[in-house]
C-alpha positions, 0 to 999 in steps of 0.5 A: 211304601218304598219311595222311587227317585223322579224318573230323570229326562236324559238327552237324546243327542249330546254333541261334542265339538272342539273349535281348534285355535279358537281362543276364548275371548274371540267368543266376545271380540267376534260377538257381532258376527254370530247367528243368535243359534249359534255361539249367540245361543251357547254363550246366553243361554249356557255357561262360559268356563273362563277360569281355566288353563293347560297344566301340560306341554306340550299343546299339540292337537292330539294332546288337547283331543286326549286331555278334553275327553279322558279329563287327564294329561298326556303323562296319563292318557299316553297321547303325548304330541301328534308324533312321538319316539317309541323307544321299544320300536326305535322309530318316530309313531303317530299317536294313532297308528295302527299297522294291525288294522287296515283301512275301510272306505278307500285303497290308501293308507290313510284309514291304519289308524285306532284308539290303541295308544290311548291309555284312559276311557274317555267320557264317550267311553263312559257315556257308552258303559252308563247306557249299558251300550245301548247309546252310540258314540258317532265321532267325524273329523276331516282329521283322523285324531279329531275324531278316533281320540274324542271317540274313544274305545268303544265308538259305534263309528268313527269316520274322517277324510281321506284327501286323496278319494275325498271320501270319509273312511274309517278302519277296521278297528270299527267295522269291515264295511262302511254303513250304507249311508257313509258310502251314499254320502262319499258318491256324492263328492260334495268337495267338488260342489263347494268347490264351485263356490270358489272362496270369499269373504262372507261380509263386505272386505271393509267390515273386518275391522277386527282383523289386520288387512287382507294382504301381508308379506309375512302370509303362505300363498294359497295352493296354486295361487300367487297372491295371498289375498281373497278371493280365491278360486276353487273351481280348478280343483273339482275333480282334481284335488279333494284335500285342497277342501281342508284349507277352506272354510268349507271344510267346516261346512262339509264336516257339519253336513257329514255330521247332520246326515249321522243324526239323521242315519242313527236315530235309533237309540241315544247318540253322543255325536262329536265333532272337531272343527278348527278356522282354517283346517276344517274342524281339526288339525 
């Protein structure tokens, strides 16, 4: 009698999520601060990869982007910085611009972006081939790098912000049309409502007692204030600013709702979901 191998339970969701800036070690300096089903939850119930370094420079964001989903480095995967010089166009390029493609979700510019300049599959790419392209890739950045890297060649959607509309959009290298419920999302302007908000701390100022005070010299003011300290209002710019949301926490909160809503939307069949998230520049840079 043939024998037949155990039938393997796959995931149905396998999410990906980059954290730009965030060291390592700032998952045990912080530690006290987490929700137990957050990075509480990853550190005790998963393991922690500590032996590991970058063999390439330099470490611009695309590059990092490129290297985690492909497995290689710039001098493989063709992503060399965020912006390079092209020697056959003569000309500085970003690493994905794509003149051939146009932009779907809004009138800017800001959607003539695809994979085409990397060079490898990515392990979405694979994932995609494994299941016979039954799965769907589904990648979602404020940043359009964050999320056409990690998605790949072959993603079923990849969407990211468009600061000017404040819209999510994606490009003709996807689709001709936004799916129905990327186009429902962006009429609700969510920005507007996390700019009611305004900014401030979550816990009492005193509590940061990890990180240095509010109000330093050596600091950038925050878009139309004049003070470098918290907190700061947002309310100014409803209706007026939607890419002033990238410089907020909220950014990571907006992109996480865009992502919860594409579970929701593409429950039909294996999702590989990734999302980038960065402290300060709401999920990528």
């Amino acid at each position: 009698v043939q024998a037949y191998p155990a039938k393997v339970q796959r995931p149905k969701l396998v999410v990906g999520m980059v954290v730009d800036q965030m060291r390592w070690d700032y998952l045990y300096k912080y530690y006290s601060r987490y929700s137990n089903g957050g990075f509480k939850r990853l550190i005790n119930q998963g393991f922690s990869a500590e032996n590991t370094f970058i063999p390439y420079t330099p470490t611009y964001t695309a590059c990092g982007h490129a290297s985690i989903y492909t497995g290689s480095v710039p001098s493989i995967n063709g992503i060399v910085g965020n912006n390079w010089y092209d020697a056959e166009l003569g000309r500085d390029m970003y690493c994905t611009e794509d003149k051939s493609v146009k932009t779907v979700g809004s009138m800017s510019k800001a959607g003539e972006m695809s994979p085409k300049n990397l060079l490898t599959t990515t392990i979405t790419d694979e994932l995609r081939i494994a299941t016979n392209y039954r799965g769907k890739t589904i990648a979602m950045s404020l940043k359009d790098r964050g999320s056409i890297l990690p998605g790949g060649h072959t993603a079923n959607g990849s969407y990211w912000y468009d600061g000017e509309t404040g819209n999510f959009i994606t490009s003709t290298f996807y689709t001709d049309k936004l799916p129905q419920w990327v186009e429902d999302y962006n009429r609700i302007k969510l920005p507007n409502k996390f700019y009611e908000k305004n900014w401030t701390p979550l816990y009492p100022i005193s509590t940061y007692t990890q990180s240095t005070t509010d109000e330093k010299p050596y600091e950038g003011k925050f878009k139309g204030s004049g003070k470098t300290s918290f907190p700061y209002m947002l309310t100014d710019f409803i209706e007026k600013d939607y890419d002033v949301i990238r410089s907020t926490p909220h950014g990571n909160t907006f992109t996480l709702d865009f992502a919860k809503t594409a579970i929701l939307a593409e429950d039909d069949g294996i999702v590989i979901l990734h999302v980038t998230k960065t402290p300060c520049e709401a999920f990528s840079e």
